[in-house]
Short mmCIF file of the C-alpha atoms (twelve columns), coordinates in Angstrom:
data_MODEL
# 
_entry.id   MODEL 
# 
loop_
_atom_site.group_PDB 
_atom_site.id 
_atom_site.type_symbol 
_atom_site.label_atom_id 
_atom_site.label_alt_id 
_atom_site.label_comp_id 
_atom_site.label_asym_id 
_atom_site.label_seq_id 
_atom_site.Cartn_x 
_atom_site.Cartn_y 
_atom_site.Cartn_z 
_atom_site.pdbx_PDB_model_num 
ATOM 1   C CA . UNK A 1   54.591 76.051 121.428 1 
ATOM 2   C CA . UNK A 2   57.233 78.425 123.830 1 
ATOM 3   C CA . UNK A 3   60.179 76.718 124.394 1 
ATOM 4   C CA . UNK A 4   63.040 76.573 126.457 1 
ATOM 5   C CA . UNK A 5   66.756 74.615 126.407 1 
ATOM 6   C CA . UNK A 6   69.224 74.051 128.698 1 
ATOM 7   C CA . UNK A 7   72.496 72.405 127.360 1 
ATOM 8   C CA . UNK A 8   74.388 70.991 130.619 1 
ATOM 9   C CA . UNK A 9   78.016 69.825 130.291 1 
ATOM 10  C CA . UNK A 10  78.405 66.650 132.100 1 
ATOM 11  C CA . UNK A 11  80.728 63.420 131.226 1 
ATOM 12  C CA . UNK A 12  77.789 61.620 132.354 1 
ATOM 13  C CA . UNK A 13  74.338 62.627 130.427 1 
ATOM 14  C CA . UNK A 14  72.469 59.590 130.198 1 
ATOM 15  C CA . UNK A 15  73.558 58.498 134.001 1 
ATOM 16  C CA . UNK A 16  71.420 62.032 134.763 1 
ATOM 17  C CA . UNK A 17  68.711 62.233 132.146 1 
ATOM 18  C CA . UNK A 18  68.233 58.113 133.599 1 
ATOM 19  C CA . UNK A 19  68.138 59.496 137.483 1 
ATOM 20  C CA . UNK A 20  65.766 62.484 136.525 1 
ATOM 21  C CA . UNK A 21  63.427 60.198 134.732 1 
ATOM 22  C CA . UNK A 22  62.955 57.937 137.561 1 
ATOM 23  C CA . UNK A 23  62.968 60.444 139.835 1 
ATOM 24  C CA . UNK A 24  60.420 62.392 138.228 1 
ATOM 25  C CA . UNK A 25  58.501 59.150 137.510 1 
ATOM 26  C CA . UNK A 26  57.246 58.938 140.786 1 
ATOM 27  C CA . UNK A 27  54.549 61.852 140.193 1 
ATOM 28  C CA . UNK A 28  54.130 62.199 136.475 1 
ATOM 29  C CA . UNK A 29  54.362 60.322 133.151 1 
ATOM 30  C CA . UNK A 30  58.377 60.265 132.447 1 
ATOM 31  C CA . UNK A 31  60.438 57.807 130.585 1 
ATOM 32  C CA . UNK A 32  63.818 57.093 129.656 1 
ATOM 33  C CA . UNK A 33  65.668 54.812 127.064 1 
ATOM 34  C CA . UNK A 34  69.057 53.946 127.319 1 
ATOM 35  C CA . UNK A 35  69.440 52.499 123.403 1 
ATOM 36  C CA . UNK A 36  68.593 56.000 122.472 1 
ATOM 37  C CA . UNK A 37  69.659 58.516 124.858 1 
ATOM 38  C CA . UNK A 38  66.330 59.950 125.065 1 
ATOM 39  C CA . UNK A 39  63.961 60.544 127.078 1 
ATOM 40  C CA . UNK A 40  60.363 62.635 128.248 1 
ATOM 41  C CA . UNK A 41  58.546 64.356 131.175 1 
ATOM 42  C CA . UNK A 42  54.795 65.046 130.946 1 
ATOM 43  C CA . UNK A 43  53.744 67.783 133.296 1 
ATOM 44  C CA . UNK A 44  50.058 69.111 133.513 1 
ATOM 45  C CA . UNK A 45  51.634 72.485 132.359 1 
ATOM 46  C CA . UNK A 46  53.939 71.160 129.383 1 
ATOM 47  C CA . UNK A 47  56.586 68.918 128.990 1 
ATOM 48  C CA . UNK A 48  60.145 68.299 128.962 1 
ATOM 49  C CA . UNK A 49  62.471 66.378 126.561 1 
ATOM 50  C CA . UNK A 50  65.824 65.276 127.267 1 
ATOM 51  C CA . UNK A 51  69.116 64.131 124.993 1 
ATOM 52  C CA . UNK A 52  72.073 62.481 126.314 1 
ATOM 53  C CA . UNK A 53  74.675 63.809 123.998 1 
ATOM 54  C CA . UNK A 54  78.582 63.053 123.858 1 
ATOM 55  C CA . UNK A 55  79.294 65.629 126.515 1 
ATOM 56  C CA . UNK A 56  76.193 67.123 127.322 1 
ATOM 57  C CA . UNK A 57  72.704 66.699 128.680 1 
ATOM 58  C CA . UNK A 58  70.120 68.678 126.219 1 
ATOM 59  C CA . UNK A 59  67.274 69.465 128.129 1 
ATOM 60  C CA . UNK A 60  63.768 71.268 126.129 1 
ATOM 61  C CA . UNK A 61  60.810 72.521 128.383 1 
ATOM 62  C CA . UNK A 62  57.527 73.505 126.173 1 
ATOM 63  C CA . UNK A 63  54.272 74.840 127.537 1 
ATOM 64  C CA . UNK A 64  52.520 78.253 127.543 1 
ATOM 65  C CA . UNK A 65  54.683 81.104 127.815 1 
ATOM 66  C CA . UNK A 66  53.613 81.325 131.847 1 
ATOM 67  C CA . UNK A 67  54.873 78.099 132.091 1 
ATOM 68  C CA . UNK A 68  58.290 77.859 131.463 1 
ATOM 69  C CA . UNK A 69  59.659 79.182 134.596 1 
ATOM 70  C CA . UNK A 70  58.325 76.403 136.377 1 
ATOM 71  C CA . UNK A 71  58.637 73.962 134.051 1 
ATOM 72  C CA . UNK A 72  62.635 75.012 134.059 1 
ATOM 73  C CA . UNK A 73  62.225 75.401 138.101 1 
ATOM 74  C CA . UNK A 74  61.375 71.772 138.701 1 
ATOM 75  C CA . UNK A 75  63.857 70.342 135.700 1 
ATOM 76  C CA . UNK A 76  66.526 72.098 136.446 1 
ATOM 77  C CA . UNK A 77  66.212 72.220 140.329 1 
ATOM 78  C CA . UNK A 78  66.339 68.671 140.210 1 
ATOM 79  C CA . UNK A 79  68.855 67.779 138.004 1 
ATOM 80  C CA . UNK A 80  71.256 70.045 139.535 1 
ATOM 81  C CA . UNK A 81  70.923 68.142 143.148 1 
ATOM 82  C CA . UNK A 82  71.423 64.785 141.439 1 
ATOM 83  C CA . UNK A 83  74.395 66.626 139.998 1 
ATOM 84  C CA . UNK A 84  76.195 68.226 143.385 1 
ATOM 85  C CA . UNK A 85  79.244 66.401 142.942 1 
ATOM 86  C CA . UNK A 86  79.977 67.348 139.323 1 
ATOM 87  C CA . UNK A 87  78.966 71.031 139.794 1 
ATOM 88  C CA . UNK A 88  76.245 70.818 137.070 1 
ATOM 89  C CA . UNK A 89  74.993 74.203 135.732 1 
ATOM 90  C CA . UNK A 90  71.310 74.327 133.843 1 
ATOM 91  C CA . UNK A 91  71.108 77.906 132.062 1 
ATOM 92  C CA . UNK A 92  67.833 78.328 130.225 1 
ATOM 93  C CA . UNK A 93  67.767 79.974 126.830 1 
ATOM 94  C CA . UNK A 94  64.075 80.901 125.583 1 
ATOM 95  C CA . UNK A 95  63.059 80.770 122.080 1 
ATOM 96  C CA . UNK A 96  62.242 84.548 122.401 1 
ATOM 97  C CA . UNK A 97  65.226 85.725 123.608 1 
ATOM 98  C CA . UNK A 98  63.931 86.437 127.212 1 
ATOM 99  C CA . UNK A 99  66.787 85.106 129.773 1 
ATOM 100 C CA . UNK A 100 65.702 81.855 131.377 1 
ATOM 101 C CA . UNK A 101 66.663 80.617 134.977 1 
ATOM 102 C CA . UNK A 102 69.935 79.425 136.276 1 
ATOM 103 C CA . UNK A 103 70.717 76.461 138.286 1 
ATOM 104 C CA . UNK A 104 73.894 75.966 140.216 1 
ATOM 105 C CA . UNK A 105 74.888 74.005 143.420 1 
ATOM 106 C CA . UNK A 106 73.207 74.802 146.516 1 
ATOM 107 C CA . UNK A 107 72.012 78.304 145.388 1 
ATOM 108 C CA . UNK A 108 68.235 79.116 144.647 1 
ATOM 109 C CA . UNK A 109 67.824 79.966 141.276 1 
ATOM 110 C CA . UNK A 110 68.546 83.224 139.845 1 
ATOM 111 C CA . UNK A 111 67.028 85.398 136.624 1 
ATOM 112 C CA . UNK A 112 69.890 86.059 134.888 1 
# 
């Protein structure tokens, strides 16, 4: 399946992959654990996987090719509001080489 990843630097990955989950919880199937670091988003057009890591919050999107913008719109969108304070960038990488979106502070995003 077409994928795309977004590695975010952040001190605080699980405090955000914990937020997006319950955020995005309210309107889809999402879940987070805390023992593991890991945790899922199931869209009607794919889904999203996300790793708290050491210093970094791996985020995977996978659906159909026409998919992945939005799936990396709504992930990324989000997770970057939740972030404000700590400047959190998501930069999508897809697994064909195509550039993916980019999501900063207060800007809409951008193809890069």
């Amino acid at each position: 399946m077409p994928r795309s990843e977004a590695r975010v630097a952040t001190d605080r990955p699980a405090r955000y992959a914990k937020q997006l989950a319950a955020h995005m919880g309210r309107k889809i199937e999402a879940a987070f654990s805390e023992e593991t670091g890991r945790g899922t988003l199931t869209f009607g057009a794919g889904t999203a996987t996300l790793e708290a890591q050491p210093d970094a919050l791996l985020l995977v999107v996978e659906g159909e090719r026409e998919n992945l913008p939005g799936l990396e719109d709504v992930v990324g969108r989000h997770l970057v509001r939740f972030g404000a304070r700590d400047e959190l960038v998501v930069e999508w990488h897809r697994d064909n080489g195509e550039a993916g979106l980019v999501h900063r502070n207060d800007e809409d995003p951008q193809d890069v």
